[in-house]
ZAMARGU-4260 file (C-alpha; in steps of 0.2 Angstrom, whole numbers, plus 5000, padded with zeros to 4 digits):
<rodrens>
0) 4863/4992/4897 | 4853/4988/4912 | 4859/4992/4928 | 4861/4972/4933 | 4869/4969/4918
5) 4882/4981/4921 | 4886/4974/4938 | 4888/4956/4933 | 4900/4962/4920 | 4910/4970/4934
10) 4908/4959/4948 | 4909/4945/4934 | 4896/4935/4941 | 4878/4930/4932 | 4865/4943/4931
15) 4851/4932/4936 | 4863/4933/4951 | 4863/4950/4953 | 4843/4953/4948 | 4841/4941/4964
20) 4850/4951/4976 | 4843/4968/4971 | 4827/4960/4973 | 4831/4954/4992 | 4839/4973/4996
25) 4825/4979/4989 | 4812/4971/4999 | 4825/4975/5015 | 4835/4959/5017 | 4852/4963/5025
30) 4869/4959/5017 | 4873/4945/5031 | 4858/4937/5031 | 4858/4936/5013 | 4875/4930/5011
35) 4869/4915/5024 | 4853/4911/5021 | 4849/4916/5005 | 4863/4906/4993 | 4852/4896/4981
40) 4845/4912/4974 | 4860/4923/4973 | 4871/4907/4968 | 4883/4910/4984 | 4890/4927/4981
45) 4899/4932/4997 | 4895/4948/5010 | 4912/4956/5002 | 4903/4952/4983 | 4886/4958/4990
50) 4893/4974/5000 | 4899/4979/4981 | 4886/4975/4975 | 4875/4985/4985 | 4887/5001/4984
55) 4887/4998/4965 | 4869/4998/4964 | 4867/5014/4973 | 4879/5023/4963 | 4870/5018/4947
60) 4854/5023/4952 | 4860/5038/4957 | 4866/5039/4940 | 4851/5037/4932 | 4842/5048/4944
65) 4855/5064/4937 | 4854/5058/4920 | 4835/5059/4922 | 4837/5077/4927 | 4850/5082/4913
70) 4842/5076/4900 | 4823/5086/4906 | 4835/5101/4909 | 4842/5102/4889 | 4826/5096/4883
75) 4816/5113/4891 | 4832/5123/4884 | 4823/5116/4868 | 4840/5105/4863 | 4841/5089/4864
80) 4844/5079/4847 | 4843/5062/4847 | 4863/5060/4845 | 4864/5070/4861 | 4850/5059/4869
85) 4859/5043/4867 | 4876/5048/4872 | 4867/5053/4889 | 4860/5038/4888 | 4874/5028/4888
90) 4885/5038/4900 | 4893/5027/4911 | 4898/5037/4925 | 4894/5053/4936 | 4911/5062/4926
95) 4907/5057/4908 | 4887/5063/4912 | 4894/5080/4919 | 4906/5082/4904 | 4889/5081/4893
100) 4881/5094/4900 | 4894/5103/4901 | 4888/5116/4888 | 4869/5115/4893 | 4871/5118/4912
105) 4865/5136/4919 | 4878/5146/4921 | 4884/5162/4928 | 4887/5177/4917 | 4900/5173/4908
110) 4915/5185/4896 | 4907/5174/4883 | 4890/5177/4886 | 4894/5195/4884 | 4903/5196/4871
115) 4887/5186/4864 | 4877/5199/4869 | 4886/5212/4861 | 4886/5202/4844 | 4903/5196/4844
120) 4897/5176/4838 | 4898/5181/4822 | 4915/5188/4822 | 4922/5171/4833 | 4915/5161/4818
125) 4925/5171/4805 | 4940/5172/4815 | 4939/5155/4815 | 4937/5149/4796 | 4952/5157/4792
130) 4947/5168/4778 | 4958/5182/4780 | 4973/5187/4786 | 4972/5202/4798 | 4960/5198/4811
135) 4960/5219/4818 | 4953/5222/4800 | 4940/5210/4800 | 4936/5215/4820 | 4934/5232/4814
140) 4917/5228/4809 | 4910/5223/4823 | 4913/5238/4835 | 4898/5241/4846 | 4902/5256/4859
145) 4885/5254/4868 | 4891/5236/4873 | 4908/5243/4878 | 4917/5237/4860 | 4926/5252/4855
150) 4939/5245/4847 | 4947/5232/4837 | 4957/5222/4853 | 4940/5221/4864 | 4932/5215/4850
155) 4945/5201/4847 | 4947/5198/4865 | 4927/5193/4866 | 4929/5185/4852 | 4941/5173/4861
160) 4930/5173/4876 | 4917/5164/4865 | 4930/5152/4854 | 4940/5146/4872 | 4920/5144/4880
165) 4918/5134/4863 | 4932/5123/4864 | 4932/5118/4883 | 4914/5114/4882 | 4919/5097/4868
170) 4916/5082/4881 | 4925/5069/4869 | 4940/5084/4871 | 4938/5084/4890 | 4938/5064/4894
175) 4953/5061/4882 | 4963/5076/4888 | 4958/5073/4908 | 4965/5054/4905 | 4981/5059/4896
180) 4983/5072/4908 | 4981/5059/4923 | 4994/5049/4914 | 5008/5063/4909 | 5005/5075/4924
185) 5016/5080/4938 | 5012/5083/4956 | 5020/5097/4965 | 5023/5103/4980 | 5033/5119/4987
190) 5034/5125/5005 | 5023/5141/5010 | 5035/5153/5014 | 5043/5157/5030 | 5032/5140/5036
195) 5049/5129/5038 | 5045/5126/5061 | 5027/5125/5059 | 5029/5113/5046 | 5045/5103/5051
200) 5033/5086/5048 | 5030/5088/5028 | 5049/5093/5026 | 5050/5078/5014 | 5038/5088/5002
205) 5046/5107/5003 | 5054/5100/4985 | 5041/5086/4979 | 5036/5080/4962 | 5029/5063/4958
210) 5019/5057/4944 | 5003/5058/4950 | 4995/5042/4945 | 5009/5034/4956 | 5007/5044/4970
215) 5001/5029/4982 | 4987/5033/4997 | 4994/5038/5012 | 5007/5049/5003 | 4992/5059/4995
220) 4982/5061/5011 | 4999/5070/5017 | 5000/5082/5005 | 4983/5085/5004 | 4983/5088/5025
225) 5000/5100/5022 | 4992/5109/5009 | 4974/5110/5022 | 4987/5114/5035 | 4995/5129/5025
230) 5010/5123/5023 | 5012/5116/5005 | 5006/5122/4987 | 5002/5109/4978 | 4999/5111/4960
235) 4999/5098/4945 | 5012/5102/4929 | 5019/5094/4914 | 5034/5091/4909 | 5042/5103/4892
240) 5040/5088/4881 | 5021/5088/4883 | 5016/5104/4884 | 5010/5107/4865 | 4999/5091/4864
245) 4984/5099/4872 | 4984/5114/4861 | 4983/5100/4846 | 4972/5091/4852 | 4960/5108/4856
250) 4964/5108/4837 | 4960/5093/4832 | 4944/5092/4840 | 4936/5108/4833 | 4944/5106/4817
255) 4954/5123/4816 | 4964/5127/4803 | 4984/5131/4804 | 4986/5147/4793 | 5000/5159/4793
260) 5003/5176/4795 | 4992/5185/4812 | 4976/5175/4808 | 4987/5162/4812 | 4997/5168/4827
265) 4980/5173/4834 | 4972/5157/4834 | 4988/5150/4840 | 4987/5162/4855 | 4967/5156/4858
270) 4971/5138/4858 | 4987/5140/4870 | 4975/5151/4883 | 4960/5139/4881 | 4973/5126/4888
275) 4982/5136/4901 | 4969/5146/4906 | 4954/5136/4905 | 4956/5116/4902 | 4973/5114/4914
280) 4965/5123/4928 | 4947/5114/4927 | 4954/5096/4922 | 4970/5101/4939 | 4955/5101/4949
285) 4947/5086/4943 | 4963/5076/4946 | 4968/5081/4963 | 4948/5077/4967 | 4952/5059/4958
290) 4968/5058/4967 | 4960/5063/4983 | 4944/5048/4983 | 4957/5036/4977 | 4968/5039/4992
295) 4953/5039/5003 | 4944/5024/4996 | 4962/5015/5001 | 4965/5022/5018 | 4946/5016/5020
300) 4947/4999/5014 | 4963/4999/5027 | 4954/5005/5042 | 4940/4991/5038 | 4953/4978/5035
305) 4960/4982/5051 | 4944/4985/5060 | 4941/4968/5055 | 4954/4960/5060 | 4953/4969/5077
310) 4936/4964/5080 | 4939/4945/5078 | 4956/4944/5088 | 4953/4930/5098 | 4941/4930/5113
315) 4949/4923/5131 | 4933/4918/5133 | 4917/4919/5149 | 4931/4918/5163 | 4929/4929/5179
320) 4942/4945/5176 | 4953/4957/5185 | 4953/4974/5172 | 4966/4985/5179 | 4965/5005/5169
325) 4986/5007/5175 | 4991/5025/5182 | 5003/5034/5193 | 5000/5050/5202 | 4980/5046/5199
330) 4983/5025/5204 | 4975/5012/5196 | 4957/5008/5193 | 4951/4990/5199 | 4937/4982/5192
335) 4931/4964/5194 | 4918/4958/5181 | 4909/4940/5182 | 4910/4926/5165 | 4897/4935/5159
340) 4906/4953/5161 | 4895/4959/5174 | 4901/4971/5187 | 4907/4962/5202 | 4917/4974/5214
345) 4928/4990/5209 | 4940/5000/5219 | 4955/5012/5215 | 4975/5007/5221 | 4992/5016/5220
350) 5006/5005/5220 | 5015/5015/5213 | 5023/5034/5213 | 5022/5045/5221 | 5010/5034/5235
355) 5022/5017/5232 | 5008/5006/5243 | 5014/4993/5232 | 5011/4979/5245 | 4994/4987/5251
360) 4991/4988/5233 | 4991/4968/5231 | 4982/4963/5246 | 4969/4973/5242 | 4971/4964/5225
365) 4973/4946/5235 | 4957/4949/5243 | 4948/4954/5227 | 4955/4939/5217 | 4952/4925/5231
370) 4936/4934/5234 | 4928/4931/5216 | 4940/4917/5209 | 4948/4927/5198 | 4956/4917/5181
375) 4960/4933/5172 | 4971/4949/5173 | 4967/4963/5161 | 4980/4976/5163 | 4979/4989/5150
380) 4994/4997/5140 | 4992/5015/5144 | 5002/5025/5156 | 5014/5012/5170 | 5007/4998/5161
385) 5024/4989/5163 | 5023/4993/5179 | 5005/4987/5183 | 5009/4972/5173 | 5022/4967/5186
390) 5011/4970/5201 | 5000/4957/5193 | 5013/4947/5191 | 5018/4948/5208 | 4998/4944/5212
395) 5000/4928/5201 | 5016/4922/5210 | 5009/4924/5230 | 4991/4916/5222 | 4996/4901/5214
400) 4979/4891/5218 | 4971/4903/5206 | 4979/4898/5190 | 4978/4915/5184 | 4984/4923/5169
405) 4987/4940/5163 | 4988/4950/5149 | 4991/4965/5142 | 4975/4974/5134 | 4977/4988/5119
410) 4966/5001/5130 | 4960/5011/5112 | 4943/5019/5116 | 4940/5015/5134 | 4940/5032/5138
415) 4929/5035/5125 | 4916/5022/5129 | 4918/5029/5147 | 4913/5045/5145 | 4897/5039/5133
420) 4881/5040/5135 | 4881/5020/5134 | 4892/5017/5149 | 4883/5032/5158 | 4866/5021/5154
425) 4876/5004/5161 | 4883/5010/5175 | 4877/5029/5181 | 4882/5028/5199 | 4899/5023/5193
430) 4916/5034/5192 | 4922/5039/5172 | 4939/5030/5178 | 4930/5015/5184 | 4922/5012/5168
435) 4937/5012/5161 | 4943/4996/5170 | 4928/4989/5166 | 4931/4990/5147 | 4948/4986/5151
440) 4940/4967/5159 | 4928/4964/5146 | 4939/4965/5130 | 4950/4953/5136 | 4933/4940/5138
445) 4928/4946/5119 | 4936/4960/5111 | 4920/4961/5100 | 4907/4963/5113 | 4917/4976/5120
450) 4922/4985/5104 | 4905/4987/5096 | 4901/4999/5110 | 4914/5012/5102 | 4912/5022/5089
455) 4923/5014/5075 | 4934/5030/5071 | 4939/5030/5089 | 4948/5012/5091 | 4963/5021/5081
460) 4968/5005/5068 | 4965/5019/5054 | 4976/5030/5041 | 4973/5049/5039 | 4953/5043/5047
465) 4950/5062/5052 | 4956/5067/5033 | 4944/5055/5023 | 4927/5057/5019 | 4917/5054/5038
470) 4901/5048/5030 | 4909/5036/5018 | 4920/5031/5032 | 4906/5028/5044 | 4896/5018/5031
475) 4911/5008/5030 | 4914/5004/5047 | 4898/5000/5052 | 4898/4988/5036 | 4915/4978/5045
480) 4906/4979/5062 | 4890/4971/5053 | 4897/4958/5044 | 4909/4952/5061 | 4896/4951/5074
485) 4886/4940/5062 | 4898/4930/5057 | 4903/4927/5077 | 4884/4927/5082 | 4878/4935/5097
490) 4874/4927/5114 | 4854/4934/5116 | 4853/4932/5135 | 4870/4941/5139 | 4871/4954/5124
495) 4871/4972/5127 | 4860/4985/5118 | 4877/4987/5107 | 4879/4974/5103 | 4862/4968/5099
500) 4859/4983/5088 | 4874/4976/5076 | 4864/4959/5073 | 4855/4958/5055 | 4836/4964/5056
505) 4839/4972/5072 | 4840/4992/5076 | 4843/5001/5093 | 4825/5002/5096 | 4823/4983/5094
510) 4839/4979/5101 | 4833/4989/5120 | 4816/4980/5116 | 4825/4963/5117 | 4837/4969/5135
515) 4819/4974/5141 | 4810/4962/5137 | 4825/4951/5145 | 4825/4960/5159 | 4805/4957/5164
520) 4803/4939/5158 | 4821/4933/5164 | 4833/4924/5149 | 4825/4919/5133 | 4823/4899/5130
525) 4822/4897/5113 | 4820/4908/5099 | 4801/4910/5095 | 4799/4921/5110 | 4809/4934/5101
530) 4792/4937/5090 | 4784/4943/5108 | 4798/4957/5108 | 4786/4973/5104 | 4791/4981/5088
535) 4801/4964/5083 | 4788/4958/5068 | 4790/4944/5056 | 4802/4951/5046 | 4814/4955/5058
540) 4813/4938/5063 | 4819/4932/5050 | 4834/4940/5048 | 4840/4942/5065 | 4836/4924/5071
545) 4851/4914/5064 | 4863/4926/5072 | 4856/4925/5090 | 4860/4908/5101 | 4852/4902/5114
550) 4866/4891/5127 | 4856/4877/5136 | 4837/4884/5129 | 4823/4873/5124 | 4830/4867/5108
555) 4848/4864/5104 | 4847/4872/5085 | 4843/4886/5095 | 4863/4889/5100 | 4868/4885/5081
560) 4868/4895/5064 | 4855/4883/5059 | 4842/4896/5055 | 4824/4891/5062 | 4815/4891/5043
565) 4828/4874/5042 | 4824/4866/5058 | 4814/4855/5046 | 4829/4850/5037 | 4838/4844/5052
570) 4823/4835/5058 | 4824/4825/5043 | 4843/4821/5043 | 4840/4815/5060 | 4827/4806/5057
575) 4836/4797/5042 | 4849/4792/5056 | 4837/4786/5067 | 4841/4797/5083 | 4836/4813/5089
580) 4841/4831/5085 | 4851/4831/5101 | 4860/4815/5098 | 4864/4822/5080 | 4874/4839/5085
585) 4892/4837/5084 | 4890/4820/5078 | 4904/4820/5065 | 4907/4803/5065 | 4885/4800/5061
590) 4889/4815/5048 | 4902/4811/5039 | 4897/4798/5027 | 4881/4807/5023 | 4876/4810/5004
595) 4872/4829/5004 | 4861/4827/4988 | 4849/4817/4996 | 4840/4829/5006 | 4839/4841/4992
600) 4821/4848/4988 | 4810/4861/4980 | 4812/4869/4999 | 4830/4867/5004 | 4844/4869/4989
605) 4860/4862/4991 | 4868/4874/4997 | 4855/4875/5012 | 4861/4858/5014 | 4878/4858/5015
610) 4877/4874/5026 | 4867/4864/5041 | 4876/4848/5038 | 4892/4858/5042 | 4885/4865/5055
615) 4881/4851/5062 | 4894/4845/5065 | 4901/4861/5075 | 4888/4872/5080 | 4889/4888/5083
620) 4907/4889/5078 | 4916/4903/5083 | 4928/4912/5069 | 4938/4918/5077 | 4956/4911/5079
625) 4963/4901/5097 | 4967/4915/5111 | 4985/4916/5114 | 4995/4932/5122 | 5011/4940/5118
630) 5027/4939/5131 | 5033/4956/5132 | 5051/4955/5138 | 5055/4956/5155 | 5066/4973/5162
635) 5059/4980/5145 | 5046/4993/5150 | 5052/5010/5143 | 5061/5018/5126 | 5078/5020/5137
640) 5077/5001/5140 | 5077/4997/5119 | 5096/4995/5112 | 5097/4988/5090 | 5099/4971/5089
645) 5084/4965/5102 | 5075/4952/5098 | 5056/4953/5106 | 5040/4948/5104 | 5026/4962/5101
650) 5008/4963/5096 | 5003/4972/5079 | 4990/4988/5084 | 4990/4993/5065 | 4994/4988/5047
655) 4997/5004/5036 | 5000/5004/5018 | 5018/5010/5023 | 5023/4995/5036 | 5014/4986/5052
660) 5015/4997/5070 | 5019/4982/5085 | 5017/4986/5104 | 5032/4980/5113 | 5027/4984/5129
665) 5036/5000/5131 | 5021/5013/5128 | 5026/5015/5112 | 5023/5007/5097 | 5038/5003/5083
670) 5037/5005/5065 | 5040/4988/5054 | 5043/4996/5039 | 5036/4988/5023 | 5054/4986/5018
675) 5057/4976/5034 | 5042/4965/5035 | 5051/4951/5025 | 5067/4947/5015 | 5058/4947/5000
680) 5049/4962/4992 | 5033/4964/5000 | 5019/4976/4990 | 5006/4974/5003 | 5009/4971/5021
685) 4991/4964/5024 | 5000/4951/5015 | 5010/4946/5030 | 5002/4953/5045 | 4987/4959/5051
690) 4978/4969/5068 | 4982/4956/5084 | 4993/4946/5077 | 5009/4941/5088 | 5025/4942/5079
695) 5043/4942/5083 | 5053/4957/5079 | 5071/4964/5082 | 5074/4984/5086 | 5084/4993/5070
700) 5084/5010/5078 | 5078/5021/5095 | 5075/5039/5092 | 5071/5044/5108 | 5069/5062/5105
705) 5055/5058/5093 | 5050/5044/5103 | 5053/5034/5087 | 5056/5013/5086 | 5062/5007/5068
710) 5058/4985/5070 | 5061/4974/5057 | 5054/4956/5054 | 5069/4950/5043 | 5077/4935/5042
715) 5096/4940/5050 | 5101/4925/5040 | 5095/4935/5023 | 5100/4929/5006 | 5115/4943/4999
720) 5106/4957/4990 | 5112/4953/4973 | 5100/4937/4974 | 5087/4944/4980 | 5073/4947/4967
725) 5075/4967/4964 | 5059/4978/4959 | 5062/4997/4951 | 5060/5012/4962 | 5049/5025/4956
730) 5059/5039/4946 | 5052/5052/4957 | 5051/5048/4978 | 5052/5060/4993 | 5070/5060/4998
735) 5072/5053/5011 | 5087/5053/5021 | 5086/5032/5029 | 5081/5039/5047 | 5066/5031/5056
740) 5058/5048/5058 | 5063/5052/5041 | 5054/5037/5032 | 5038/5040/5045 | 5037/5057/5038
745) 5038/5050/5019 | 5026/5040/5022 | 5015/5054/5029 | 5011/5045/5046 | 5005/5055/5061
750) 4998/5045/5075
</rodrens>
């Protein structure tokens, strides 16, 4: 089946769909331009559609690519029939291709080889039709003292060598036994001995089994890290009941006889050892690797679905801003940054211990505030973050005039970007700590810009990120970050390099080109004047310039999604409403009762259409939801503070596949356990909740040993549980003993 076929099937779309899309990825159109610009000839699939596409369509021509050099490799071993040739052929993934050529690939010297070698092939074939019933008299024959054969057992035992090589080798055995084993099998997991201290955090899987085709994502990465760790053994087993049906099905397979007598017991004995010695341990290792990509492929998708989620929390939009970087011996950094986030003033305070210059601190502050008219305070929730938040307060209170607000930022990364070589390239006279407050300022304005500038794995919203697989996970990330600055657009005269290079079409070279060429000419007035950028050709053009805006430029499509190859289009429905371009944008009311269909032509589609209509109508809409900050309860600043029963407001920092983690302002985030999100049963807690979001909780339990909050999202007014719609556990589960730190452990969550 061609390889657009098979992805229509899958993604159940059309394949003159898909042949369209491979067509513009192939000639280097980028998935968010695409999914914009390009509707009419891929039928409207959207970026997640085209992002599977596109991954599928790498992974099947890398199939072909192997199956290329499979079937060259058995036909110079001069073996090839055409039966084997179509089988290849019609392979449908990497697994069923490598189970194939199993018995064709180069191998190492092998007991069966060797036994070959000393002429035991012949005996193996005897001993397998069954025409006899002393195997040691028939294996007397075949002696061969130069080869090492110098008795009956040894020659048996190659003999065995060569039938166990024979049977493991039967693809159609492997596949069916590799699923029914994924299906019946049972994960372990035993503690190392003497390991109990150093591995007090997987206590819950000293005594673990679990079917393993339930074992869900974050609970795998856990064992999987213990077992990396040296702390657990992990091995896969079934139970009594199943352990003769792979022996049969060895049997069945290659068609060996049952006989009686020691022939029988014999071939009994090879079939057992080509299970327990061969199959299990090859198809255990394929299984926990199955287990393993499954578990990362999920904690993946949850790091993107929370990166996403992250990026596009509302902006508090170009207002001049106050970023404080909270501290206490060390004081708190001060930055002030413009509407535009450029650096304003910066100094360094310490209001609080051991110094206490609390009210030298705030007129210093008063000064820098009055000074730059200040609207916003960014105070960061790191260390004395309470307390820095009540010194601007305090600011707020004796500067009434200002109307200033302020909020509390997650700081994740800062210190990262501080120490990059991108801050070092903003700002190289400037302190690390400085830098800091600068980040600090900036992703209260728009948390996007900001963010871009980190490296994804470092914002922290993920599960198990250090365990997964770091390439797939980067290509993942960088997909999220991709798809959200292009769906936000980018501000061309006030975009950094970062920022910039996360625009479809554009790259870091092209991206500096654009700040340099920014720099020298002063701000760009419309967008033909990116096509003077050096190294920013026609192609590029096209697919970065519906991204970029241009605020007050030459031409007011030039701030919309309208991408210039339509500037035409909206000419025309301008002109067919007698009045200019200008007069048209954000006309809803001259809009509204337009018929779509007539503008359709051979150049623009309908979608095209609708797309600038809508636009229109708001251009340059931002995604991204109303800003709106989160209350943190006042005299509530540290774990000593929290007693079960409060009811607060909080801020979710992450959504796990075990429950939501909320900031409640006491440097310490709380656990909503999935089982606590809501009264009824919940099996995904992106269902209810997602990064940002500013929800109401109530505190369950406070273990401040572990430095451990248990929140809950329930309804105190629940339904009794014998209404309530019940769902069956799992046979097998970690015990668990109802403790905070004991479910976080289950779960396997290490922050």
């Amino acid at each position: 089946m061609q390889i657009a076929q098979l992805i229509a099937n899958e993604l159940q779309v059309r394949p003159q769909q898909v042949d369209a899309t491979i067509q513009l990825l192939d000639e280097g159109a980028t998935v968010p331009f695409i999914a914009r610009y390009r509707k009419e000839m891929t039928g409207a699939l959207d970026d997640g559609q085209l992002r599977q596409l596109a991954q599928r369509l790498g992974y099947l021509r890398e199939l072909n690519e192997r199956r290329e050099t499979v079937l060259n490799s058995i036909r110079e071993q001069g073996k090839l029939s055409s039966e084997l040739e179509q089988a290849i052929r019609n392979a449908d993934s990497k697994g069923t291709l490598e189970d194939l050529y199993l018995p064709f690939r180069p191998k190492r010297r092998t007991k069966a080889q060797i036994a070959r070698e000393a002429g035991l092939e012949p005996l193996a074939d005897e001993l397998l039709k069954g025409n006899h019933n002393d195997p040691l008299q028939i294996a007397a024959k075949f002696l061969n003292n130069d080869a090492g054969i110098d008795s009956a057992d040894k020659a048996l035992e190659g003999a065995r060598f060569i039938l166990i090589e024979r049977f493991a080798e039967q693809p159609t055995l492997i596949g069916r036994l590799r699923e029914w084993f994924w299906k019946r099998g049972q994960l372990h997991s035993k503690l190392v001995k003497k390991k109990e201290q150093e591995g007090a955090k997987f206590r819950d899987y000293f005594e673990y089994q679990e079917a393993i085709q339930k074992v869900p994502s974050h609970r795998a990465l856990a064992l999987f890290r213990g077992h990396a760790e040296g702390i657990l053994r992990i091995s896969l087993k079934l139970e009594e009941q199943d352990n003769t049906y792979p022996a049969e099905q060895i049997r069945r397979e290659n068609r060996v006889p049952q006989l009686r007598g020691a022939a029988g017991l014999w071939l009994e004995e090879t079939l057992a050892q080509c299970w327990k010695q061969k199959l299990q341990t090859q198809l255990e290792t394929d299984l926990l690797k199955r287990l393993r990509e499954a578990a990362e492929a999920e904690a993946i998708r949850v790091f993107g679905r929370n990166l996403n989620d992250l990026l596009l929390t509302a902006p508090a939009g170009p207002r001049a801003t106050l970023g404080l970087d909270p501290g206490l011996r060390t004081g708190v950094k001060v930055a002030v940054v413009d509407a535009t986030g450029k650096l304003l003033d910066h100094c360094a305070i310490y209001p609080h211990a051991p110094k206490n210059q609390w009210d030298q601190s705030l007129a210093t502050l008063g000064k820098l505030v009055k000074r730059h008219d200040v609207e916003l305070i960014s105070v960061g929730n790191g260390t004395a973050s309470r307390e820095t938040e009540q010194l601007a307060k305090e600011l707020i209170r004796q500067h009434p005039q200002l109307d200033m607000t302020a909020v509390m930022v997650s700081e994740a990364g800062a210190s990262v970007y501080s120490a990059s070589e991108l801050a070092a390239q903003e700002f190289p006279d400037l302190d690390v700590t400085i830098r800091g407050a600068v980040s600090i300022a900036r992703r209260l304005q728009d948390p996007l810009a900001e963010l871009v500038k980190i490296e994804p794995k470092a914002i922290g919203v993920g599960q198990y990120q250090h365990d997964v697989d770091q390439n797939r996970l980067g290509e993942q990330l960088d997909a999220v970050v991709e798809d959200c600055v292009n769906a936000v657009g980018v501000d061309i005269n006030t975009a950094s390099v970062a920022l910039l290079n996360q625009v479809a079409g554009l790259n870091q070279t092209t991206a500096r080109n654009i700040v340099a060429f920014r720099d020298e000419q002063g701000r760009f007035s419309n967008r033909k004047q990116l096509l003077k950028v050096p190294r920013l050709g026609p192609k590029a053009f096209e697919q970065c310039a519906g991204f970029l805006r241009i605020r007050n430029g030459d031409n007011p499509l030039d701030n919309s999604a309208v991408h210039p190859e339509s500037y035409p289009l909206a000419e025309l429905i301008a002109t067919s409403l007698n009045c200019e371009v200008s007069q048209l944008i954000a006309s809803s009311e001259k809009l509204r009762d337009l018929n779509p269909q007539q503008f359709v032509s051979e150049r623009f589609g309908s979608y095209t259409v609708k797309d600038v209509l809508q636009e229109l109508e708001k251009p340059g809409r931002d995604p991204r939801p109303e800003f709106r900050t989160a209350k943190f309860s006042e005299g509530v600043e540290h774990l000593n503070d929290l007693q079960p029963g409060m009811k607060l407001e909080g801020v979710v920092t992450n959504v796990t596949n075990f429950g939501a983690f909320v900031d409640i302002g006491v440097h310490q985030d709380g656990l909503v356990h999935i089982s606590q999100l809501a009264n009824r049963f919940v099996k995904d807690p992106h269902e209810l909740v997602k990064a940002g979001d500013i929800v109401q909780v109530r505190v369950t339990e406070v273990d401040l040993q572990r430095k451990r909050i248990a929140l809950s999202m329930k309804d105190e007014q629940a339904q009794p549980r014998s209404e309530r719609p019940h769902k069956a556990k799992p046979k097998q589960r970690p015990q668990q003993t109802g403790t905070l730190g004991d479910k976080l452990k289950a779960a396997g969550w290490r922050k």
